[in-house]
PAMAR-819518 format. One record per residue (C-alpha): residue number from 1; residue in three letters; chain; x, y, z. Coordinates in nm, 4 decimals. Example, Ala and Ser with C-alpha at 12.3 -4.5 7.8 and 13.67 -1.06 7.14 Angstrom:
// residues 2
1;ALA;A;1.2300;-0.4500;0.7800 $
2;SER;A;1.3670;-0.1060;0.7140 $
***
This chain:
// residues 358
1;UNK;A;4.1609;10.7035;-4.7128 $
2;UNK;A;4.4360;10.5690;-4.9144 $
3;UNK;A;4.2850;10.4342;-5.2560 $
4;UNK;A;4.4304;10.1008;-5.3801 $
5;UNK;A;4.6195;10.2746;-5.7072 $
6;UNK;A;4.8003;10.4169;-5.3981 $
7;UNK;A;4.8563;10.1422;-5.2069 $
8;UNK;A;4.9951;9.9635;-5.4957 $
9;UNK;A;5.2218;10.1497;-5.5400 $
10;UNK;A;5.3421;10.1714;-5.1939 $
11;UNK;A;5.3421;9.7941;-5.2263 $
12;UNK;A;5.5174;9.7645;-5.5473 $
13;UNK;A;5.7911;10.0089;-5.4185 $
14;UNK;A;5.8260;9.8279;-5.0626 $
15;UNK;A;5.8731;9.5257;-5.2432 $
16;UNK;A;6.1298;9.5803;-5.5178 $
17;UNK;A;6.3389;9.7529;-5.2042 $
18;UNK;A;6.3202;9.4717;-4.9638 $
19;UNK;A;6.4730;9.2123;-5.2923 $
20;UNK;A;6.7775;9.4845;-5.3365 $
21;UNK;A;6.8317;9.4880;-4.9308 $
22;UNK;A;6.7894;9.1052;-4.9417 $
23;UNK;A;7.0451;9.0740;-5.1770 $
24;UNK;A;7.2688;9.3606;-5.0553 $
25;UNK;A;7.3126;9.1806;-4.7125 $
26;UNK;A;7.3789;8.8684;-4.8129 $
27;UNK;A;7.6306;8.9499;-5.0381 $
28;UNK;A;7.9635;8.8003;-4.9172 $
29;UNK;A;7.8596;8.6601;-4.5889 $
30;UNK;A;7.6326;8.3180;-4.4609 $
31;UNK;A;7.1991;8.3556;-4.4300 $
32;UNK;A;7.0868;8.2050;-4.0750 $
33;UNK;A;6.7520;8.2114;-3.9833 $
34;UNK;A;6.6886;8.3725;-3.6325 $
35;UNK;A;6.4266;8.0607;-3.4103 $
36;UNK;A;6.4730;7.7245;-3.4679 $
37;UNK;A;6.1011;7.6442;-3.3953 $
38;UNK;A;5.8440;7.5296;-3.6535 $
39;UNK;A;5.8328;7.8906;-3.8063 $
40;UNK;A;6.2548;7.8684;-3.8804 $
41;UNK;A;6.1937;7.5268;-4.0033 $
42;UNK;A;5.9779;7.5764;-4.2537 $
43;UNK;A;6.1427;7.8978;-4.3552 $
44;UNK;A;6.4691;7.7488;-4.3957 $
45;UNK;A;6.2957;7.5027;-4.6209 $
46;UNK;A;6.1582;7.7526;-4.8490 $
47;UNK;A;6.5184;7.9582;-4.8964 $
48;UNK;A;6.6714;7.6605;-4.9479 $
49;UNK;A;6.4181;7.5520;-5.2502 $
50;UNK;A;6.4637;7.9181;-5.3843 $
51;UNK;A;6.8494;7.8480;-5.3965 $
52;UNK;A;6.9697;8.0031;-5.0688 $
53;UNK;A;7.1854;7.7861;-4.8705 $
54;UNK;A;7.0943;7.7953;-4.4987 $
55;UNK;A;7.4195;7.7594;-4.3018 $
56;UNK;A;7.2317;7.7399;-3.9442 $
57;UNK;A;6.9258;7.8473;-3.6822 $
58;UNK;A;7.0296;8.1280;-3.4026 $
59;UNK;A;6.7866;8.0910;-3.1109 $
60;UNK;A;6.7657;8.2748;-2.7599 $
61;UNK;A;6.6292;7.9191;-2.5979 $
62;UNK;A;6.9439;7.7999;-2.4289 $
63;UNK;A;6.8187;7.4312;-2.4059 $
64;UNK;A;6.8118;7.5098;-2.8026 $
65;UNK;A;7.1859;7.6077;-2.8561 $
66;UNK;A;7.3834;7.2907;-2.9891 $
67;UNK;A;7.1589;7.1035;-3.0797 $
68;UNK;A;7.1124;6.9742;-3.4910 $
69;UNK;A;6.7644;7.0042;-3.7043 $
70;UNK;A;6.7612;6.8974;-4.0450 $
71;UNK;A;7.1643;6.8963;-4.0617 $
72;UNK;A;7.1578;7.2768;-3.9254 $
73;UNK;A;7.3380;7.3584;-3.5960 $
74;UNK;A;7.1182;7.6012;-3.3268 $
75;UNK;A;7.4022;7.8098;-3.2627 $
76;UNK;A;7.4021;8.1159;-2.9637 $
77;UNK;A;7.3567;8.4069;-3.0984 $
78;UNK;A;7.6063;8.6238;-2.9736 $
79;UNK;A;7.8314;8.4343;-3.2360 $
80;UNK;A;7.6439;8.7158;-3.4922 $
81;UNK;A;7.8818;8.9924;-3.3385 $
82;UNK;A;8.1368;8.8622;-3.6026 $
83;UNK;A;7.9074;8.9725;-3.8762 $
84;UNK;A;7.9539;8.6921;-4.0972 $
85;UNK;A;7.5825;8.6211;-4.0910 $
86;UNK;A;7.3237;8.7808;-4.2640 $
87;UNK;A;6.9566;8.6620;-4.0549 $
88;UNK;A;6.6365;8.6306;-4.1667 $
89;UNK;A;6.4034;8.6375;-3.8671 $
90;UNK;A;6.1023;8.4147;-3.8802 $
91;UNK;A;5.9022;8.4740;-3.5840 $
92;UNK;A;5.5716;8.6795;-3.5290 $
93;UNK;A;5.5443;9.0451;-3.5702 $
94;UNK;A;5.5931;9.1138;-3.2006 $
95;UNK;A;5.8728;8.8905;-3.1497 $
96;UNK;A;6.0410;8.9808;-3.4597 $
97;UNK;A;6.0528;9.3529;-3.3132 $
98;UNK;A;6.2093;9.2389;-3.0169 $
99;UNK;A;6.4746;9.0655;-3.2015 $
100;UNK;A;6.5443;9.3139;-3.4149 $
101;UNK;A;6.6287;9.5399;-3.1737 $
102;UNK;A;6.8758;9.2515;-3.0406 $
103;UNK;A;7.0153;9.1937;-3.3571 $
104;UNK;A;7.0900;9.5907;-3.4156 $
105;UNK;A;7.2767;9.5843;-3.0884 $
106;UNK;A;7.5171;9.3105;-3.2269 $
107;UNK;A;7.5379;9.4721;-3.5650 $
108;UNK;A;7.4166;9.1745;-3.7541 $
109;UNK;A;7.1991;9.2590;-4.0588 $
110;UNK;A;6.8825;9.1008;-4.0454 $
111;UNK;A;6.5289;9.1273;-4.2527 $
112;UNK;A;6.2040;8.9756;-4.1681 $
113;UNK;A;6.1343;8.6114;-4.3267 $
114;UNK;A;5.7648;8.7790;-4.3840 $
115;UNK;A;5.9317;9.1100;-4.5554 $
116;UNK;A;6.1746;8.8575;-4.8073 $
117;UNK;A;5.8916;8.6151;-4.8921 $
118;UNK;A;5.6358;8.8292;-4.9548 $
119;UNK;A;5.8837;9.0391;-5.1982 $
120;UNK;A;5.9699;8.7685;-5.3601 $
121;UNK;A;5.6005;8.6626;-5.4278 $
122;UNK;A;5.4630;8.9590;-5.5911 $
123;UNK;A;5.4005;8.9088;-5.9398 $
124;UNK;A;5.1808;8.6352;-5.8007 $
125;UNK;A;4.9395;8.9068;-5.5720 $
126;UNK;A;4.8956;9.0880;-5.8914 $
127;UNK;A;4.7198;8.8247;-6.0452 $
128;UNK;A;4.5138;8.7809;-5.7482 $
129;UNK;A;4.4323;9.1709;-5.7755 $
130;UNK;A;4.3110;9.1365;-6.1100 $
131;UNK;A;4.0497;8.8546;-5.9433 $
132;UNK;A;3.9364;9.1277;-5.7237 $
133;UNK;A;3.6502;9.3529;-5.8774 $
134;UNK;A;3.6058;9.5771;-5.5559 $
135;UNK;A;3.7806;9.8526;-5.4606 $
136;UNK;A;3.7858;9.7706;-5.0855 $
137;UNK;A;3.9111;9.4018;-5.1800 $
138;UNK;A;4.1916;9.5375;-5.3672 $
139;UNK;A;4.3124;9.7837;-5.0456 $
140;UNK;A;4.2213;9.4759;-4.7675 $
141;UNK;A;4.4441;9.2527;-4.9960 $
142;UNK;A;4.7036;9.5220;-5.0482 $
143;UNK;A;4.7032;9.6040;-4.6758 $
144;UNK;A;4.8179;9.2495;-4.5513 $
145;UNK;A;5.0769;9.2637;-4.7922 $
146;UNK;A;5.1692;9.5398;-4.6612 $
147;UNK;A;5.1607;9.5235;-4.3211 $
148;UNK;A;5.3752;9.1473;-4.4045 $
149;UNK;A;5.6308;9.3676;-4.5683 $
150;UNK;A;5.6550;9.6249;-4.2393 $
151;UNK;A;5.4965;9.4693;-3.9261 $
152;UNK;A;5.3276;9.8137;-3.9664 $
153;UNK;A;4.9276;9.9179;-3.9243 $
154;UNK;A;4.9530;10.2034;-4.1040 $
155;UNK;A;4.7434;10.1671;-4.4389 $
156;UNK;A;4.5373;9.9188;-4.2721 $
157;UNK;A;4.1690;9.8003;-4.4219 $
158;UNK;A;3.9799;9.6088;-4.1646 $
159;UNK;A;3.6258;9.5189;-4.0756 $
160;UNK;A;3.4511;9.3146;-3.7579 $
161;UNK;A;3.1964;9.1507;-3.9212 $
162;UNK;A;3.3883;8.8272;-3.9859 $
163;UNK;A;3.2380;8.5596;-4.2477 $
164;UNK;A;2.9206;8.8191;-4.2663 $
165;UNK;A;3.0764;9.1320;-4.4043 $
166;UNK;A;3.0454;9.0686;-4.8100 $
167;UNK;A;2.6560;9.0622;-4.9103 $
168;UNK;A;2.6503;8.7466;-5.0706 $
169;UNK;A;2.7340;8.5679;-4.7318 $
170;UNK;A;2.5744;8.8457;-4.5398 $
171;UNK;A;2.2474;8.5965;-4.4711 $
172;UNK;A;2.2377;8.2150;-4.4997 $
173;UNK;A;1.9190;8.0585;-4.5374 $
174;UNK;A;1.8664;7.6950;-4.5734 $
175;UNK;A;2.2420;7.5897;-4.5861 $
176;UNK;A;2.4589;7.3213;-4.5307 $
177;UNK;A;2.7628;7.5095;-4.3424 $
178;UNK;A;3.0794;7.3193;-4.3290 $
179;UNK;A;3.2934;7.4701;-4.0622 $
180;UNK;A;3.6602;7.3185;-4.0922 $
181;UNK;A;3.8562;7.4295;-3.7721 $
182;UNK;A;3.5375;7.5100;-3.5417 $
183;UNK;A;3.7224;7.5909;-3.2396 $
184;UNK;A;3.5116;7.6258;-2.9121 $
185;UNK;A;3.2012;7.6939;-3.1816 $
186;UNK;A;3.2382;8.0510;-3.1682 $
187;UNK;A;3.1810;7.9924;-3.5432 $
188;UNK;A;2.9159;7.7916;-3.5217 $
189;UNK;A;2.7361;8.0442;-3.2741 $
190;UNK;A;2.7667;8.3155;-3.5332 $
191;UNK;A;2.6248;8.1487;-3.7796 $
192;UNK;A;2.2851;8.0596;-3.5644 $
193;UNK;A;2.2704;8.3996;-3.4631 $
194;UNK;A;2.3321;8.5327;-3.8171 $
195;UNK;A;2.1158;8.3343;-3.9564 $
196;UNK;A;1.8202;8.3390;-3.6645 $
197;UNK;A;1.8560;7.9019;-3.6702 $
198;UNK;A;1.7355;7.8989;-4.0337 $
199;UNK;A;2.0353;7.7058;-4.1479 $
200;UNK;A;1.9464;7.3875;-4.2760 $
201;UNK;A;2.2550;7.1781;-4.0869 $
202;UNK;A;2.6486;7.2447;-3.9545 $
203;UNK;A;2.8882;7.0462;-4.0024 $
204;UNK;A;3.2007;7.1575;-3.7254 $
205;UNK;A;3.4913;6.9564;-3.8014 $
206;UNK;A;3.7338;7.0046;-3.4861 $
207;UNK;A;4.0357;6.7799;-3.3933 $
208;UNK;A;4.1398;6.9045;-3.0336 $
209;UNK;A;3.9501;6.7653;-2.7133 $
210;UNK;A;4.0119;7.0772;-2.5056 $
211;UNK;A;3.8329;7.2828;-2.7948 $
212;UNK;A;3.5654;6.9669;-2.8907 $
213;UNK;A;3.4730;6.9207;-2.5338 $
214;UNK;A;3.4467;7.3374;-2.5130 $
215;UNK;A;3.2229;7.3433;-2.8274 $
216;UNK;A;3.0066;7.0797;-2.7073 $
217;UNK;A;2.8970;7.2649;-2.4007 $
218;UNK;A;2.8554;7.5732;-2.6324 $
219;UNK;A;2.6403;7.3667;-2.8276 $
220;UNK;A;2.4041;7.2346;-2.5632 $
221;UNK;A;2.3416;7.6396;-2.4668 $
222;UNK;A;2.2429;7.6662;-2.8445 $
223;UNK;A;2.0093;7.3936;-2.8886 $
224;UNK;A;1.8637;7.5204;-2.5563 $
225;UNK;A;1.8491;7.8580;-2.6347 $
226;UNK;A;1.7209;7.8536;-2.9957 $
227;UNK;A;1.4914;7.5657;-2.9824 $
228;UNK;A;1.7504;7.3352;-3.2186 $
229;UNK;A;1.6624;6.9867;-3.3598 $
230;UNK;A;1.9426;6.7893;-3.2229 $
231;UNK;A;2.0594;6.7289;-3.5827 $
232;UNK;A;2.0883;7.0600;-3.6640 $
233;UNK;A;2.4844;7.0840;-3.5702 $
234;UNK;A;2.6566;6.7515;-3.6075 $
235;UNK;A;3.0064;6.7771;-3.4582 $
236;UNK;A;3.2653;6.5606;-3.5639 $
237;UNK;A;3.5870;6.5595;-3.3966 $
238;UNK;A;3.8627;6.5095;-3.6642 $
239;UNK;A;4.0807;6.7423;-3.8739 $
240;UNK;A;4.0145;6.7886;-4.2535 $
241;UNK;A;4.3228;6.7675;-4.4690 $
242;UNK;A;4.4080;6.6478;-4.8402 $
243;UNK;A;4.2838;6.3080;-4.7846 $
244;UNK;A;4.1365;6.0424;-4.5288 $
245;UNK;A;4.3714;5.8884;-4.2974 $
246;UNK;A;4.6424;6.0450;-3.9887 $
247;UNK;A;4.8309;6.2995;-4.0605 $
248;UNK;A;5.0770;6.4307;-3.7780 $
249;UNK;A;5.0618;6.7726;-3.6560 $
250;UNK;A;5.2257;6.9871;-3.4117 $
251;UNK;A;5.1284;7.3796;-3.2174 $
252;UNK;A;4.9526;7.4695;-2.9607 $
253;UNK;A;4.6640;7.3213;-2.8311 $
254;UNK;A;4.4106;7.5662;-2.9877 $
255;UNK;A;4.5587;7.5375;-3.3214 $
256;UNK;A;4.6633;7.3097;-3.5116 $
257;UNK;A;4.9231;7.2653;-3.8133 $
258;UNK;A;5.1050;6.9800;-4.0272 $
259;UNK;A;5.4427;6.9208;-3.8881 $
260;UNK;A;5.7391;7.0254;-4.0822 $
261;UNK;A;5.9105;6.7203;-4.0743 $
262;UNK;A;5.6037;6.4805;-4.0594 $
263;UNK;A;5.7606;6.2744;-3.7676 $
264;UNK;A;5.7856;6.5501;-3.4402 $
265;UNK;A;5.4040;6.6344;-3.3063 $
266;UNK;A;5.1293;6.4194;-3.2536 $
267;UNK;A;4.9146;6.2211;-3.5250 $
268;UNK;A;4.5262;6.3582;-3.5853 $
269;UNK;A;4.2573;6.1899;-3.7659 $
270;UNK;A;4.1643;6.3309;-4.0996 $
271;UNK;A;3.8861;6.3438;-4.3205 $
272;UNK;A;3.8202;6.4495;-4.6629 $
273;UNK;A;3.5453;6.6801;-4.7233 $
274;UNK;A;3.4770;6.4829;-5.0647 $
275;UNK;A;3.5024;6.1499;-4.8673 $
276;UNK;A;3.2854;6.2571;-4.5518 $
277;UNK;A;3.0319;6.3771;-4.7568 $
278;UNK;A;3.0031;6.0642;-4.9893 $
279;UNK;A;2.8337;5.8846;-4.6696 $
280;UNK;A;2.5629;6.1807;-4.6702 $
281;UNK;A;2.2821;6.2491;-4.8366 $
282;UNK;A;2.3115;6.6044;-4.8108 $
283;UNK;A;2.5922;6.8231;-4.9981 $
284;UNK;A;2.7431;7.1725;-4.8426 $
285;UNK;A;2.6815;7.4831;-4.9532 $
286;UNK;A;2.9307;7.7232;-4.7634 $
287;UNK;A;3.2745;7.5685;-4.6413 $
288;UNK;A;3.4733;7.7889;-4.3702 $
289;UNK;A;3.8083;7.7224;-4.3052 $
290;UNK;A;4.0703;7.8318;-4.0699 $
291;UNK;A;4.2739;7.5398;-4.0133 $
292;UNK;A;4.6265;7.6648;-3.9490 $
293;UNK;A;4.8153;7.6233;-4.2730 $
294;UNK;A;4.6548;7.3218;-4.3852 $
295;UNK;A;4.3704;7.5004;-4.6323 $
296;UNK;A;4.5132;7.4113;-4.9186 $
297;UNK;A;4.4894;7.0119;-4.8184 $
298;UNK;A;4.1031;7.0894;-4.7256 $
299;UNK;A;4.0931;7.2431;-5.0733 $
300;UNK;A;4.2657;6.9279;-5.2392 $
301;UNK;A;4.0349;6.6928;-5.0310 $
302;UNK;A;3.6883;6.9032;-5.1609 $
303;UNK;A;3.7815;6.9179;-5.4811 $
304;UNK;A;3.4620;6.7034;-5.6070 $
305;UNK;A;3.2761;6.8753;-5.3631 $
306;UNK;A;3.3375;7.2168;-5.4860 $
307;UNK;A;3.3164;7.1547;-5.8959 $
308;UNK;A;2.9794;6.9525;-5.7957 $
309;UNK;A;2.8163;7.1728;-5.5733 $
310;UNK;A;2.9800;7.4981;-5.6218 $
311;UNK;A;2.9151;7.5954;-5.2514 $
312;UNK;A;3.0450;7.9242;-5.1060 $
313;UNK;A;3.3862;7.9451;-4.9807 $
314;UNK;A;3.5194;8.1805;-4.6996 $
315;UNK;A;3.9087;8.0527;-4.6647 $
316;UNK;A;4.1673;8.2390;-4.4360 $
317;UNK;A;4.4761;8.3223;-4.6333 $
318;UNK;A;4.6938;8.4640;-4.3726 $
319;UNK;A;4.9158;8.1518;-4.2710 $
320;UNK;A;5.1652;8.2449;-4.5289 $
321;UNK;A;5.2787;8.4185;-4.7661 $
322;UNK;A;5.1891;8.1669;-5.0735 $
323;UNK;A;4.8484;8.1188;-4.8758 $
324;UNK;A;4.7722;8.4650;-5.0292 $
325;UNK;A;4.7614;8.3601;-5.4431 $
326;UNK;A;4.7667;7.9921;-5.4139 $
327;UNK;A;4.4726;7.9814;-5.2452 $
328;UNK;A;4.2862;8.1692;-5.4633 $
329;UNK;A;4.4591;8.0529;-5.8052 $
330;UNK;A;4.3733;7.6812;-5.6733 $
331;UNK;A;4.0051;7.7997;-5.6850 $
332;UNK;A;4.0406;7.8930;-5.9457 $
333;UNK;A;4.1530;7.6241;-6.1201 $
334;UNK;A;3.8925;7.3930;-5.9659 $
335;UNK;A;3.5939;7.6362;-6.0793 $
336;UNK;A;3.6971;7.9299;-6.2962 $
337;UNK;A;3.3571;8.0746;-6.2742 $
338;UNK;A;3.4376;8.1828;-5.9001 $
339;UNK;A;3.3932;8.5322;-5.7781 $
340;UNK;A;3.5728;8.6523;-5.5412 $
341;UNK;A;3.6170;8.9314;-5.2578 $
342;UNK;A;3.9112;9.0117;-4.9713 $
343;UNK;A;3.8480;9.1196;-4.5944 $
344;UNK;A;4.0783;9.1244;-4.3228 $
345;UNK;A;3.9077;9.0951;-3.9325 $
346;UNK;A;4.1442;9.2276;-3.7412 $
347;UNK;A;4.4585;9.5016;-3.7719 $
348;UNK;A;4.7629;9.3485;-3.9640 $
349;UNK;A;4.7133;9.0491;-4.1641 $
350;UNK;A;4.5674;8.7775;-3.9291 $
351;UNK;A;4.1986;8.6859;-4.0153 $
352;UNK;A;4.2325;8.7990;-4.3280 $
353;UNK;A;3.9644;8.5660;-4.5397 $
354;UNK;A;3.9128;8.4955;-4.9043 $
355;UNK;A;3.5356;8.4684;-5.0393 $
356;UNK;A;3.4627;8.3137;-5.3441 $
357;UNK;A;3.1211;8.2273;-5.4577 $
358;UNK;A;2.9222;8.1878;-5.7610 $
***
C-alpha cells in the first residue's frame, strides 16, 4: 500500500502539472466552462474571482443554447471546432469523461474544473495535513485530492464503516446526536443500532417532505423495534444553515444546496443550531452533517454551540474543493484544541468526512 510520503508526492507533482497545463491552454485563446447548470455557475464564479474572465457556458441541452446567465451566452458547442476556446468542464466525474471524449473529437483543449481548483488550492491541504496525526488520515485525505485531480481510483483509501470507523466515535453512549441532513434516517438508524438505543436523544434536521415523510415511517419501525421513548428522536423538518430564517435552494429532491444566484430554486426554512438549541434544555454532543454544500453555514450557525459544548463533529468535506481546508481551518478557529481524523466511505472522493473531537 502506497504510504502517504508517497502519495504526496504524487499529489504535489499532479498538482504543479495541472497549473502549467492550465496556463498553457489558455494562453492566447477565451476559457468557457463546459454545463451551464448550477455546477458551471458556480464555477464560473470562482475563475472569475481568481482573475479569469469567463467569456461563456457550452452545453449539450439544446433548450440551453442561446440563452443568457449572469451576462454569459450558452453557446452550442460545436462552435469549439474553431479552437478559440480553452474549456474547463464542471460536471461530475462520469459526465466529465464523456465530455472529454467529445471535446477531443473537436480538438478543443479542455481540463476538469475539479483538476484546476484543486491545483490551485494546495498550499491550503498542506496545512490541513499537518492537522492530521494518523497515517491513514493523511493517505484518505491525499486520496480525494487525488482522485479530484484524475477522476481516477487508483491510490484510493476507503472504509464502510461510515461515522463509526475512528475509535473515538466508534460507540456513543448517552449523547445528544444532532444529525443535519438526515435523509430517509438511514443516519439515524445507524446510530440506534450502533449504539444498541443508549443514546440519550436525536435531533434529525431534514428539509424535504419526500425524505421527512420517508424518515418518519423509518422511525415508527425504530421505536417499534427497539422499545424507544417517543422522545428519543425528535424530527424537525427544516434545513440548518448560517442563521434562522429562508434561505432559497435548488437540486434534486434528495439533496439539497443554496442556489447560486439566491433567486432560481425554491425557499427552505432554516434554523441555527445555536438558535434551536437556545429553546432546549439539553446541549449536543456529536453534530453530523451532510448538507450539500451548505456545512460551512451549519458551522457559522453552531458556532456558540461548539466553543460551549465542544461536542464531536463528523462533517463531509467533499462538496468542493475549498470544503476540504476551510472546513477544517474554520474549526479550527472556533476551538483550536480540536483533534482531528480523515475517512472517505466510498471509492473517489464522495463521503469523504472530517472528525474532529476533543
Amino acid at each position: 500500500m502506497i504510504s502517504a510520503y508517497e502519495l504526496y508526492d504524487k499529489v504535489e507533482t499532479l498538482s504543479t502539472e495541472t497549473i502549467c497545463n492550465f496556463k498553457r491552454m489558455s494562453e492566447g485563446r477565451l476559457l468557457a466552462v463546459f454545463t451551464a447548470r448550477a455546477a458551471g455557475v458556480t464555477a464560473a464564479s470562482i475563475l472569475e474571482s481568481a482573475g479569469h474572465d469567463v467569456d461563456c457556458y457550452f452545453d449539450n441541452n439544446p433548450e440551453l443554447m442561446g440563452s443568457i446567465i449572469n451576462g454569459k451566452p450558452i453557446k452550442n458547442p460545436a462552435e469549439l471546432e474553431n479552437g478559440k476556446y480553452a474549456v474547463l468542464i464542471a460536471s461530475s466525474p462520469q459526465n466529465c469523461s464523456q465530455i472529454s471524449e467529445q471535446l477531443n473529437k473537436l480538438n478543443a483543449p479542455h481540463m476538469s474544473y475539479d483538476s484546476w481548483s484543486v491545483a490551485r488550492h494546495f498550499e491550503e491541504y498542506k496545512k490541513v495535513l499537518l492537522y492530521l496525526n494518523d497515517e491513514y488520515s493523511k493517505c484518505a485525505y491525499l486520496s480525494c485530492i487525488y482522485y479530484l485531480l484524475t477522476h481516477s481510483f487508483a491510490n484510493d483509501f476507503y472504509e464502510r464503516n461510515q461515522y463509526f470507523g475512528v475509535p473515538e466515535f466508534a460507540m456513543l453512549v448517552n449523547d445528544v446526536v444532532v444529525d443535519c441532513g438526515a435523509f430517509v434516517g438511514d443516519s439515524v438508524e445507524d446510530y440506534i443500532k450502533n449504539s444498541s438505543s443508549s443514546i440519550r436523544r436525536i435531533y434529525a434536521f431534514e428539509p424535504f417532505d419526500r425524505n421527512f415523510d420517508a424518515m418518519k415511517i423509518r422511525v415508527e419501525r425504530l421505536k417499534r423495534e427497539w422499545a424507544l421513548d417517543d422522545g428519543k428522536i425528535v424530527l424537525v423538518k427544516v434545513g440548518i444553515g448560517a442563521k434562522t430564517g429562508k434561505v432559497r435552494l435548488s437540486g434534486i429532491v434528495s439533496t439539497y444546496r443554496k442556489s447560486v444566484d439566491g433567486v432560481n430554486g425554491i425557499e427552505m426554512d432554516v434554523f441555527s443550531i445555536d438558535d434551536y438549541f437556545k429553546g432546549e434544555n439539553i446541549a449536543p454532543t456529536v453534530i453530523k452533517a451532510d448538507i450539500e454544500g451548505m456545512e460551512q453555514d451549519m458551522l457559522r450557525g453552531a458556532e456558540r454551540t461548539i466553543k460551549q459544548n465542544q461536542p464531536k463533529l463528523a462533517i463531509s468535506i467533499y462538496h468542493s474543493a475549498e470544503d476540504l481546508f476551510e472546513i477544517a481551518g474554520y474549526i479550527k478557529y472556533i476551538v483550536p484544541n480540536y483533534r482531528f481524523a480523515v475517512r472517505k466511505h466510498c471509492p473517489g472522493c464522495d463521503d469523504t468526512i472530517l472528525y474532529a473531537w476533543i
